[in-house]
C-alpha positions as CSV (number, residue, x, y, z in Angstrom):
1,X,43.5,-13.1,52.2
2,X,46.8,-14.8,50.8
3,X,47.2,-17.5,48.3
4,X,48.3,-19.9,51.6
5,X,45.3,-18.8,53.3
6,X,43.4,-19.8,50.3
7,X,45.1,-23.4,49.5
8,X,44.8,-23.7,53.0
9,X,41.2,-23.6,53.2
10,X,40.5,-25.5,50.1
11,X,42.6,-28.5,51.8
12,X,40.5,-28.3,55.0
13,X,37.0,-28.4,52.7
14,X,38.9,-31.2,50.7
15,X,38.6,-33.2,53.4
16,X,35.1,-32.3,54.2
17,X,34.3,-33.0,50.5
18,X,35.5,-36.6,50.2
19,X,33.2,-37.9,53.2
20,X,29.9,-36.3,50.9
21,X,27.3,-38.6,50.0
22,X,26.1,-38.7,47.1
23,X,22.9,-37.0,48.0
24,X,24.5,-34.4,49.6
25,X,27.0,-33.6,46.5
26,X,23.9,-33.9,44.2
27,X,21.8,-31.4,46.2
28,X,24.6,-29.0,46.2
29,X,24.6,-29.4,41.9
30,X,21.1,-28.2,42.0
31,X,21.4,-25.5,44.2
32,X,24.4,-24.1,42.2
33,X,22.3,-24.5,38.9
34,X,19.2,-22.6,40.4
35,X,21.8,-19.6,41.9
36,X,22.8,-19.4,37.9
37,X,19.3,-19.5,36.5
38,X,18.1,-16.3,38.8
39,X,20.8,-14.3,38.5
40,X,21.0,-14.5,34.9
41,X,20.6,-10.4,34.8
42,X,23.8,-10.1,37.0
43,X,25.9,-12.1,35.2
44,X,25.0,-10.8,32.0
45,X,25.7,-7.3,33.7
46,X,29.5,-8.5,35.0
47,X,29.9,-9.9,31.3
48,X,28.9,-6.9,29.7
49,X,31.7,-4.8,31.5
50,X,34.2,-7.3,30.6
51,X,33.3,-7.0,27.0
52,X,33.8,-3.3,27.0
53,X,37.0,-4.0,28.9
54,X,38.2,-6.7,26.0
55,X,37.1,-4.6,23.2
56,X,39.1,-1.8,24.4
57,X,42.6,-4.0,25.0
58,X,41.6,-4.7,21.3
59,X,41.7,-8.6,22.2
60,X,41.1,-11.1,19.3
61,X,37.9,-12.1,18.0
62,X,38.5,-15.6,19.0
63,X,38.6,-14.4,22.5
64,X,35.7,-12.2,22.4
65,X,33.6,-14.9,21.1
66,X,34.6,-17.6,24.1
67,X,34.0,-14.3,26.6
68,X,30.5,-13.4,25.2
69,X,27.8,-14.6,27.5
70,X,24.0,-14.2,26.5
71,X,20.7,-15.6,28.2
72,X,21.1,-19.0,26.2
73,X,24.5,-19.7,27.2
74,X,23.8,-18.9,31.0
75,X,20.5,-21.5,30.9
76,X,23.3,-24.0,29.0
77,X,25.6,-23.6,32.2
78,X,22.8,-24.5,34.5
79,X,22.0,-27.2,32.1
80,X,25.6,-28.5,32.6
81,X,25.8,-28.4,35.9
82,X,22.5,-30.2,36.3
83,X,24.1,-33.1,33.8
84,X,26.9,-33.8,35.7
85,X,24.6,-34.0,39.2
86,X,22.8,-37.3,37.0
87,X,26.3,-38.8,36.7
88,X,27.3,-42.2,38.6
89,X,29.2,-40.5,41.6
90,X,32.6,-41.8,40.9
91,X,34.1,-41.5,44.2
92,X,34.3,-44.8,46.7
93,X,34.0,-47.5,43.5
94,X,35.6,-51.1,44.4
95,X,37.8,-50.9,41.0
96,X,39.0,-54.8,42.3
97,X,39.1,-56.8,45.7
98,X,41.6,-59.4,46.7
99,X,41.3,-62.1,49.0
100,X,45.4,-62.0,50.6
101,X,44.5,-64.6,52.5
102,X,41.7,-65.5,54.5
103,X,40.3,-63.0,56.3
104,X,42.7,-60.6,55.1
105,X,41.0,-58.5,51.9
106,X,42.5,-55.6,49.9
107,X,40.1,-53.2,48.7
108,X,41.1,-51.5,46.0
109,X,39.3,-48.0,45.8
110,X,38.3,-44.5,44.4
111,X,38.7,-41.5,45.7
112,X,39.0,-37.6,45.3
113,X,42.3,-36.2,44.8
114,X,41.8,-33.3,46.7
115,X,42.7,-29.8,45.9
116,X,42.3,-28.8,42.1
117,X,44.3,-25.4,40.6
118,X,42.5,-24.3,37.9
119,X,43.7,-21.9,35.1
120,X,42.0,-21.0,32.2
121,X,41.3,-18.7,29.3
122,X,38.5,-15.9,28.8
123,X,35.3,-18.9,28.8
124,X,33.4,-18.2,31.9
125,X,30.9,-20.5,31.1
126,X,34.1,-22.9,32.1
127,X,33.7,-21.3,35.9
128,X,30.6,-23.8,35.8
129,X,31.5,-26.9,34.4
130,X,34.9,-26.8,36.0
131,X,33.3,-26.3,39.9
132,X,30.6,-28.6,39.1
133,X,33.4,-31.6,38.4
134,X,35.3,-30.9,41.4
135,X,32.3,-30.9,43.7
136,X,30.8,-34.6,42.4
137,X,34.2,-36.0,42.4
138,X,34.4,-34.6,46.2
139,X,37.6,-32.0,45.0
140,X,37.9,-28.4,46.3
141,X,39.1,-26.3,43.3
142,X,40.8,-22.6,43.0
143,X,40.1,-21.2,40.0
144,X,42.0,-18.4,37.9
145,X,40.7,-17.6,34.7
146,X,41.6,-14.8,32.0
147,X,41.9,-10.9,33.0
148,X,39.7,-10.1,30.2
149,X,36.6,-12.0,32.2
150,X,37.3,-11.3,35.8
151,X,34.0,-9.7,36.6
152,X,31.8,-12.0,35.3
153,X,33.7,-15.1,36.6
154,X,33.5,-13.4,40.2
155,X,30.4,-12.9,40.1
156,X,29.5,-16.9,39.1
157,X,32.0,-18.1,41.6
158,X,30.4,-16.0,44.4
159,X,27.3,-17.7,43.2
160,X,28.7,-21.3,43.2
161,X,30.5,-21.3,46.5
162,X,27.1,-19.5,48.3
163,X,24.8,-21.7,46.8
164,X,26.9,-25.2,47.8
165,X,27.4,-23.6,50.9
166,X,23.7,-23.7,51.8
167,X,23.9,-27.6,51.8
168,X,25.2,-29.1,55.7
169,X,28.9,-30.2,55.3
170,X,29.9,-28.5,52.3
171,X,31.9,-25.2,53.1
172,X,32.0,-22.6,50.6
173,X,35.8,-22.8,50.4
174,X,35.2,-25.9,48.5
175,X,35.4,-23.3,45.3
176,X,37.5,-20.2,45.5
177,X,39.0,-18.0,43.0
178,X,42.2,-15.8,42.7
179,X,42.5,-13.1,40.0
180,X,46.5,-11.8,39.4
181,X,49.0,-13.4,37.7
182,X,51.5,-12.5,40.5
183,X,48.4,-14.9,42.7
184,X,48.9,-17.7,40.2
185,X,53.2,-17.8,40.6
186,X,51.9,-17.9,44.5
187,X,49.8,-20.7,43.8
188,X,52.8,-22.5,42.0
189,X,54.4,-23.0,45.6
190,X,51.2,-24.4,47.6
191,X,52.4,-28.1,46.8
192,X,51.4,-28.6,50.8
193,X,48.0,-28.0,49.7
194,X,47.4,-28.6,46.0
195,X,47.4,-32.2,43.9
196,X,47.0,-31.1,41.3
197,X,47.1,-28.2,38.5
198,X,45.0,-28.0,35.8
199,X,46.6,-25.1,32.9
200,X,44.3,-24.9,29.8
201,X,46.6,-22.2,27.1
202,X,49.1,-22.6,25.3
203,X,51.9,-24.9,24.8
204,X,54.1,-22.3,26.2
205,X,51.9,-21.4,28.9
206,X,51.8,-24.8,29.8
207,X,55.4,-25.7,29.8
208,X,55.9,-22.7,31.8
209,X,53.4,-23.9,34.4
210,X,55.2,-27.3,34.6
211,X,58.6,-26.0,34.8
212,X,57.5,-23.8,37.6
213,X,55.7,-25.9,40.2
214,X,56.2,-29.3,41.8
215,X,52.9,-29.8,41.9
216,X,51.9,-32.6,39.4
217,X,50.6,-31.0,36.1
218,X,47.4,-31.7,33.9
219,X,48.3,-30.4,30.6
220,X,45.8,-28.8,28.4
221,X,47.8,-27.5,25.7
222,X,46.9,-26.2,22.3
223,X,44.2,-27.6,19.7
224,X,46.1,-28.8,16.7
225,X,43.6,-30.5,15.2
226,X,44.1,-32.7,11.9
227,X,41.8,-34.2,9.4
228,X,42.9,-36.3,6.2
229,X,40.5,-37.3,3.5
230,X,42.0,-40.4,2.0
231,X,41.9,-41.6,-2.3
232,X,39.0,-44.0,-1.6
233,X,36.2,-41.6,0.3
234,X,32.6,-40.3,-0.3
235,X,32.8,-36.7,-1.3
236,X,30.1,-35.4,-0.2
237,X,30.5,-37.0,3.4
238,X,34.2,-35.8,3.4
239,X,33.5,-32.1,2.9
240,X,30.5,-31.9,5.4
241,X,32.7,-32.9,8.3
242,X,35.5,-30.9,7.1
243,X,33.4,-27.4,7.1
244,X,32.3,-28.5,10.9
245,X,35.5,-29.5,11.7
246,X,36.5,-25.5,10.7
247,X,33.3,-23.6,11.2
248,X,31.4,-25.3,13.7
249,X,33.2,-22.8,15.7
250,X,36.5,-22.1,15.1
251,X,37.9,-20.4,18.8
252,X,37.4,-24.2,20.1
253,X,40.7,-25.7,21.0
254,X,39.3,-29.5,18.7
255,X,38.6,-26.8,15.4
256,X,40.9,-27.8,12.4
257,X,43.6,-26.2,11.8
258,X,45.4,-28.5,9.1
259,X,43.9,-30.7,6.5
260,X,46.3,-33.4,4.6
261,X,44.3,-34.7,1.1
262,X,45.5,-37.8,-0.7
263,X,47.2,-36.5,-4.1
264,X,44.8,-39.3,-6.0
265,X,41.4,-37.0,-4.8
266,X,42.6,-33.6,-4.3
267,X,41.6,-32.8,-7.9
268,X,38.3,-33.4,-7.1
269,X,37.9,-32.5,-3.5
270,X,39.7,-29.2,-2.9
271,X,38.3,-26.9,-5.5
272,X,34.6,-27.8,-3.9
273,X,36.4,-26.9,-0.3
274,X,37.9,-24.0,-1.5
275,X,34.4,-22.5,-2.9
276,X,32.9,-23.1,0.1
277,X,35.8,-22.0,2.7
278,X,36.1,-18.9,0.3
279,X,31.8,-18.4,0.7
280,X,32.8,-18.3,4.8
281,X,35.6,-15.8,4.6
282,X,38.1,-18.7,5.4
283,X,41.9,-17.2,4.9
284,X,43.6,-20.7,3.2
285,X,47.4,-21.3,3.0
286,X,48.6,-24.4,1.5
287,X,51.4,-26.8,0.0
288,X,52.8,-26.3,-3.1
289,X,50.7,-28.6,-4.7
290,X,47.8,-27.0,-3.0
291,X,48.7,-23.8,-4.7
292,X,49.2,-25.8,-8.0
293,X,45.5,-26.9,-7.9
294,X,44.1,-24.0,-6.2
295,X,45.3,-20.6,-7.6
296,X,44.7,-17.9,-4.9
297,X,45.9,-19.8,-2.0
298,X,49.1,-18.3,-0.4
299,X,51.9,-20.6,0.4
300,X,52.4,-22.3,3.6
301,X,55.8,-21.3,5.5
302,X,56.9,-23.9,7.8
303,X,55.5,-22.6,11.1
304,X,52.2,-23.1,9.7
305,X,51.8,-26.1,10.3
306,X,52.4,-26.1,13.9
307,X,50.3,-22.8,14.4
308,X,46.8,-23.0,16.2
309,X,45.0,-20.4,14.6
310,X,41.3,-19.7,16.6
311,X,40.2,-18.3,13.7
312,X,39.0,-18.5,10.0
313,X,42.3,-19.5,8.6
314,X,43.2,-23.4,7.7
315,X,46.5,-24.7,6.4
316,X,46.4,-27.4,3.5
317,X,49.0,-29.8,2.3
318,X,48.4,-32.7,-0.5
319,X,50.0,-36.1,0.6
320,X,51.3,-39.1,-1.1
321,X,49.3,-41.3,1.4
322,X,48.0,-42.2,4.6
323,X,51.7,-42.8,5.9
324,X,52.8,-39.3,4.9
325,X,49.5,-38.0,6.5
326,X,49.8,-40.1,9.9
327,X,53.4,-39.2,9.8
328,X,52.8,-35.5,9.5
329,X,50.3,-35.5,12.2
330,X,53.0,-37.1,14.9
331,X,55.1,-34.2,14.0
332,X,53.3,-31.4,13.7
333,X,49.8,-32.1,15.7
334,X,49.1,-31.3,19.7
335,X,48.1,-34.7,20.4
336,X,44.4,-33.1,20.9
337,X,42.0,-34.6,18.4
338,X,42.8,-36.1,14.5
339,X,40.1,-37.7,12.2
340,X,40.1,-40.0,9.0
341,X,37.4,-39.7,5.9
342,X,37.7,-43.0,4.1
343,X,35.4,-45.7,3.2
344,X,38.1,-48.1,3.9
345,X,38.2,-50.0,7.2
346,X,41.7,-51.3,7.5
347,X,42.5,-47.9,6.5
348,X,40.6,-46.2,9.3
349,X,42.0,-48.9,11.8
350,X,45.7,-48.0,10.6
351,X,45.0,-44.4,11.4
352,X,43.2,-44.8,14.4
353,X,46.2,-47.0,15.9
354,X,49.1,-45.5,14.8
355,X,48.2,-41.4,15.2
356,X,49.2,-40.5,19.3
357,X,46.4,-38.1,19.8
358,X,44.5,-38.1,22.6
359,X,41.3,-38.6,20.5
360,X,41.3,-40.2,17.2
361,X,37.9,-40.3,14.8
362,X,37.1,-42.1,11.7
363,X,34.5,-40.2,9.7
364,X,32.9,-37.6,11.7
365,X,33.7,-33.6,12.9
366,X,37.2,-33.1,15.7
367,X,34.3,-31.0,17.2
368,X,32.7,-34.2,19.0
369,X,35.8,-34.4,21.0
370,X,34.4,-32.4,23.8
371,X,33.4,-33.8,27.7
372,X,29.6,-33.3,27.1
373,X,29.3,-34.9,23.7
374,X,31.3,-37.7,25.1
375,X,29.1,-38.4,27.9
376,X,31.5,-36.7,30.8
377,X,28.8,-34.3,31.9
378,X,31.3,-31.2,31.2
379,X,35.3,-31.6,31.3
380,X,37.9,-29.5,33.3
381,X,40.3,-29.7,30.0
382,X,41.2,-32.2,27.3
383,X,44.3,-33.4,28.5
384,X,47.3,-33.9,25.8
385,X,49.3,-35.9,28.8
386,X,49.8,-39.2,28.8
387,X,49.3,-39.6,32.7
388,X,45.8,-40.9,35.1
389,X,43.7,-38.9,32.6
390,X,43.6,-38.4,28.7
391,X,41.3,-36.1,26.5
392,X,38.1,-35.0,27.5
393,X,38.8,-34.9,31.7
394,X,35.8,-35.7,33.3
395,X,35.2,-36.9,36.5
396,X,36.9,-40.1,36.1
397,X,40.3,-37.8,35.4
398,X,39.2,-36.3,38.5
399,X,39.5,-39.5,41.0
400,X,42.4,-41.4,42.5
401,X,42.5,-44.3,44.4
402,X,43.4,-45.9,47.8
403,X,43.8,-49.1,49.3
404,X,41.6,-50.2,52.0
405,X,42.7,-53.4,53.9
406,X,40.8,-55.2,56.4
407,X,42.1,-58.0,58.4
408,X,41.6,-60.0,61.9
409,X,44.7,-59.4,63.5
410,X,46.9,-60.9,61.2
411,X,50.6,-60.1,60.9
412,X,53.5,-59.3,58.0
413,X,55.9,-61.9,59.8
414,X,53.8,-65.2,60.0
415,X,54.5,-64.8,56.2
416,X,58.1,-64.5,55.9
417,X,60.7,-66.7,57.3
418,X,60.5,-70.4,57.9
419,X,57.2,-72.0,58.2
420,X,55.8,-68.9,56.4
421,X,52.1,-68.9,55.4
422,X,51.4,-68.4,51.6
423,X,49.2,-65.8,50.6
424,X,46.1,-67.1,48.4
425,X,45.7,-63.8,46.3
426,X,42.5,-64.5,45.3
427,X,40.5,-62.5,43.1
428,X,36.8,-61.6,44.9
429,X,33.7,-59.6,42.3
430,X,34.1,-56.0,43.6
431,X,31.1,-55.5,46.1
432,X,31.7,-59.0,47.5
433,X,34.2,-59.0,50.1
434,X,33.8,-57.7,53.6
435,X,35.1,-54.1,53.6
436,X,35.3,-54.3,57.6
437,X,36.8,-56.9,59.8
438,X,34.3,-59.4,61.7
């Protein structure tokens, strides 16, 4: 089958999809989930053989680790995909109604966007959470994920698309995959079909991806995650969340990757970081003034700073103060996720205000920025853009809208002209005005 073919068919079940109920979206959820939980053995077999295969291209240890599937992470993907089935449905919501004049209201509405590309890297436990967002929010979705995890992702997409399909009026095109890069430049040209693609990678994956389609672009580009620990902080508090920020695990695209440290604490702070980074196997490169106060660090050359690492490796620079620090994460962060450690409020409220990230956090871990610890069920990316969605995409970033406007036969030219009526615009509580004519 070609790519048309595919985007083709997607469109068609699109259509399908955005009539659903809610009932009928939700039974399809659980089936899906219950296709995962018995086949654990076969997807755990597909998984295995793409290990082997990634061991073999000798790919990074950061990749291995997002490829590795056991029995725990397979119950966790039926566990998200039953999470995201309790959501609010957030497809046909009133988000305002206006009276234009009477008997003339404008309903202004949700709805599914349609067709979903979806590329991403060697996770396959994204396979789930990805299909599972498309299907509440009524999208079809065509998935392309890395080489290195092509079995197992078949194998869980065959399951998804069988198991929705056993629900009436939800075709198993509704998720589809394709598996070649020359597949993905085909998918690039199905603008006829596709609203919208969805590239989680790099930031030069990502610009390559917009500069080659015109269809409209979610991007999901790299994790450079920040964290400053200002003068007036508790210790203690400051270097729990910056060892989770690091360790928790360290392939995720919200790990840390630079930490700024007011000049007034370093003293104090960094040698108890550095002792506990070195107990972890944590490769540190730093600032001169890091290097001053921590012998054994390397020095930091300039790409450092802008490098996402995956990995057990964190750059380190001393600052003068919060405005160095804010200022340094404008230039060199993603946009992705940037936290404070300070005991001062105004402080906190400076940071969280003037940093342009897409998340912002005032003493906790970058980890928590994540579409199930926020609430979202699961999350198709965390979005760096600054379009319809932002961070953590859930299935809010997964709706549009329409308007809906129901009148009685009036007409555009008794208002214009002389003698023109005036329309009342009048605002009416969403779920109160008539959403059919009488």
């Amino acid at each position: 089958m070609t790519v048309t073919e595919i985007a083709a068919q997607a469109k068609a079940a699109s259509l399908k999809l955005a009539g659903l109920s809610t009932q009928d979206k939700n039974k399809a959820l659980e089936k899906m989930a219950e296709a995962i939980e018995a086949n654990e053995a076969r997807i755990l077999s597909a998984n295995k053989k793409d290990l082997e295969y990634a061991q073999a291209e000798n790919i990074s240890k950061a990749l291995l680790a997002r490829l590795a599937l056991n029995a725990a992470k397979v119950k966790s993907m039926a566990q998200g995909i039953r999470s995201v089935s309790r959501l609010a449905d957030p497809v046909g919501r009133e988000k305002s109604v206006t009276e234009l004049d009477e008997g003339l209201i404008l309903h202004h509405v949700t709805c599914p966007i349609g067709v979903i590309g979806a590329i991403f890297e060697s996770r396959p436990d994204a396979v789930p959470q990805i299909s599972s967002l498309c299907l509440k929010s009524g999208n079809a979705v065509i998935l392309k994920g890395g080489t290195e995890a092509q079995h197992t992702n078949k194998v869980i997409v065959s399951l998804l698309a069988s198991a929705a399909g056993e629900v009436a009026g939800v075709p198993e095109t509704a998720i589809q995959m394709i598996e070649t890069r020359a597949e993905v430049a085909e998918m690039l040209d199905q603008d006829r079909y596709i609203n919208l693609v969805v590239p989680r990678g790099s930031n030069a994956f990502v610009r390559y991806i917009q500069e080659t389609t015109k269809i409209p672009v979610l991007g999901h580009s790299e994790g450079i995650c920040n964290a400053y620990i200002d003068e007036d902080v508790d210790i203690d508090m400051a270097v729990r969340v910056v060892l989770d920020s690091k360790l928790q695990y360290p392939a995720a695209c919200n790990a840390l990757e630079n930490l700024l440290i007011h000049r007034d604490i370093a003293e104090k702070v960094l040698p108890l970081l550095v002792d506990k980074f070195k107990e972890q196997e944590v490769e540190l490169v730093g600032c001169a003034n890091t290097c001053q106060l921590a012998p054994g660090i390397q020095k930091a050359d300039d790409s450092e700073w802008d490098t996402e690492y995956n990995d057990l490796k964190l750059a380190v620079k001393v600052v003068a103060d919060m405005g160095e620090a804010i200022e340094f994460i404008n230039l060199h962060g993603s946009g992705h996720t940037d936290t404070i450690l300070t005991r001062d409020k105004e402080r906190a409220e400076m940071f969280l205000n003037e940093v342009d990230s897409s998340s912002v956090i005032w003493n906790a871990s970058t980890r928590f920025a994540d579409g199930f610890r926020y609430g979202l069920g699961a999350e198709i990316g965390i979005s760096t853009n600054k379009t319809h969605a932002r961070g953590p995409v859930g299935l809010e970033g997964l709706v549009i809208y329409k308007y809906k406007l129901t009148g009685k036969g009036q007409i555009a030219g008794d208002y214009s002209g002389d003698g023109a009526k005036e329309f009342t615009h009048k605002p009416i509580a969403p779920g109160k005005g008539r959403s059919e004519p009488a």
